[in-house]
C-alpha positions in Angstrom: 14.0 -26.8 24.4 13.6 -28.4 27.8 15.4 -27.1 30.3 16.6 -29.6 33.3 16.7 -28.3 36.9 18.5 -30.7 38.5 21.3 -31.3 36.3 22.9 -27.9 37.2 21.8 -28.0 41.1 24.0 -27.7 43.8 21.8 -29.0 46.4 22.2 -28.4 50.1 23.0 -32.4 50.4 26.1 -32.1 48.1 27.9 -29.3 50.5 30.1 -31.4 52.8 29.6 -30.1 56.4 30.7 -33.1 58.7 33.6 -32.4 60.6 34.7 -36.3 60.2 34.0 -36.4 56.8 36.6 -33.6 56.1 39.1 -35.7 58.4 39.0 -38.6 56.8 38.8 -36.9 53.3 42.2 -35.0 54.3 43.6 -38.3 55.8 42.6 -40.6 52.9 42.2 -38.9 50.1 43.7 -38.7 46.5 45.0 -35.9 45.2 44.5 -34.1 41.5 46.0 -31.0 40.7 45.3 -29.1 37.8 46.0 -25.4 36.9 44.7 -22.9 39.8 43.3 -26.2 42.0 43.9 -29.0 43.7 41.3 -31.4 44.5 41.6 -34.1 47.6 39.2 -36.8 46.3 37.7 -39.8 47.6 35.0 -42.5 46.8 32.7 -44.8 48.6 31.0 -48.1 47.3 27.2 -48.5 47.4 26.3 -45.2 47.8 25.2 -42.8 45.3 26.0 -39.5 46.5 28.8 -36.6 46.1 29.6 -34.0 49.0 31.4 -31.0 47.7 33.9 -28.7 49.8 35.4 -25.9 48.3 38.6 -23.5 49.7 41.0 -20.9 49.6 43.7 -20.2 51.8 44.2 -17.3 53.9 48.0 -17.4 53.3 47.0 -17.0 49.9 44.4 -14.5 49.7 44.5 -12.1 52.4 41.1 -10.6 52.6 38.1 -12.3 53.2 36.0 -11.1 50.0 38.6 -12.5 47.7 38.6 -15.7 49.4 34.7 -15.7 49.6 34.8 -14.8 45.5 37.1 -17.9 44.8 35.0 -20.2 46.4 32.0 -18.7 44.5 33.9 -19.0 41.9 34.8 -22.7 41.9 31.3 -23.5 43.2 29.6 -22.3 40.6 31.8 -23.8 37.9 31.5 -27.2 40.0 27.5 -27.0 39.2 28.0 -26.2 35.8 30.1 -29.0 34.8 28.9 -31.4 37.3 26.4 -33.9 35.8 28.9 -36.5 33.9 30.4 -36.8 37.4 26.6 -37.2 39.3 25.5 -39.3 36.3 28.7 -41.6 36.4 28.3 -42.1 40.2 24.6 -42.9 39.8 25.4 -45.7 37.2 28.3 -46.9 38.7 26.8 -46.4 42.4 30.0 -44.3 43.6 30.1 -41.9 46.5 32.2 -39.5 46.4 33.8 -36.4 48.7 35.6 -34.0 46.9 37.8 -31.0 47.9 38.5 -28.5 45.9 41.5 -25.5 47.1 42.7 -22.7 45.3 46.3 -23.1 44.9 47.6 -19.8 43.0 47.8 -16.5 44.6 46.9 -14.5 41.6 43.5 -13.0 40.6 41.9 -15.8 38.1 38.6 -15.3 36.1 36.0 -17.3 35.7 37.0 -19.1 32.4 40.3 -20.2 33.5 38.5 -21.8 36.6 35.6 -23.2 35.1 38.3 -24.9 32.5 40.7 -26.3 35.7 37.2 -27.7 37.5 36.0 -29.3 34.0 39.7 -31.0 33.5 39.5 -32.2 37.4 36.6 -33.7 37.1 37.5 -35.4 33.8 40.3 -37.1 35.8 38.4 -37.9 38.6 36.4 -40.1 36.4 38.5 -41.6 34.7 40.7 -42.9 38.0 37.6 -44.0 39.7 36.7 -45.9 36.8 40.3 -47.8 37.1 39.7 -48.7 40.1 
């Protein structure tokens, strides 16, 4: 069995960074909520890439190593579950930004997470394809 490197990468090019980026993703985004997260999403045309932020509020989570665990948490299950959404905007030559919060104050394990970021992404796909 061959094993494929880059379809579970999360490369330092898909971590959104820029400052006006973020802005605009807040400003302009849509917004999917499913389970533990909500995701601010929006896409670009004629460009191939996808930037990924990830969150958890401090009003939320009070302590910094729980917030830092959440976001490890839905980072990791972004990577995992990631390549219909890279392989869809390759095809289809879609950029996207996506944002991806922690909405539920409870502790949540990986499963339940991994499941929420699977469903977002589903949805994400199939709304970009309407459009």
């Amino acid at each position: 069995m061959e094993y494929n490197r880059e379809k579970f990468s999360f490369s330092k090019a898909e971590k959104l960074k820029s400052q006006k980026s973020i802005a605009e993703l807040y400003h302009k985004g849509n917004r999917v909520s499913y389970g533990h997260i909500l995701a601010i999403y929006l896409s670009q045309k004629d460009c191939s890439t996808i930037q990924v932020l990830t969150a958890a509020a401090k009003r939320l989570q009070k302590k910094a190593v729980d917030r830092n665990y959440s976001k490890r948490l839905i980072r990791e299950a972004y990577r995992l579950n990631s390549h219909t959404l890279k392989l869809m905007a390759k095809n289809q030559s879609i950029g996207l930004t996506i944002a991806f919060h922690l909405i539920k104050k409870e502790y949540i394990e990986f499963q339940a997470i991994e499941k929420d970021v699977r469903k977002i992404i589903a949805i994400i796909i199939s709304k970009v394809y309407e459009s």
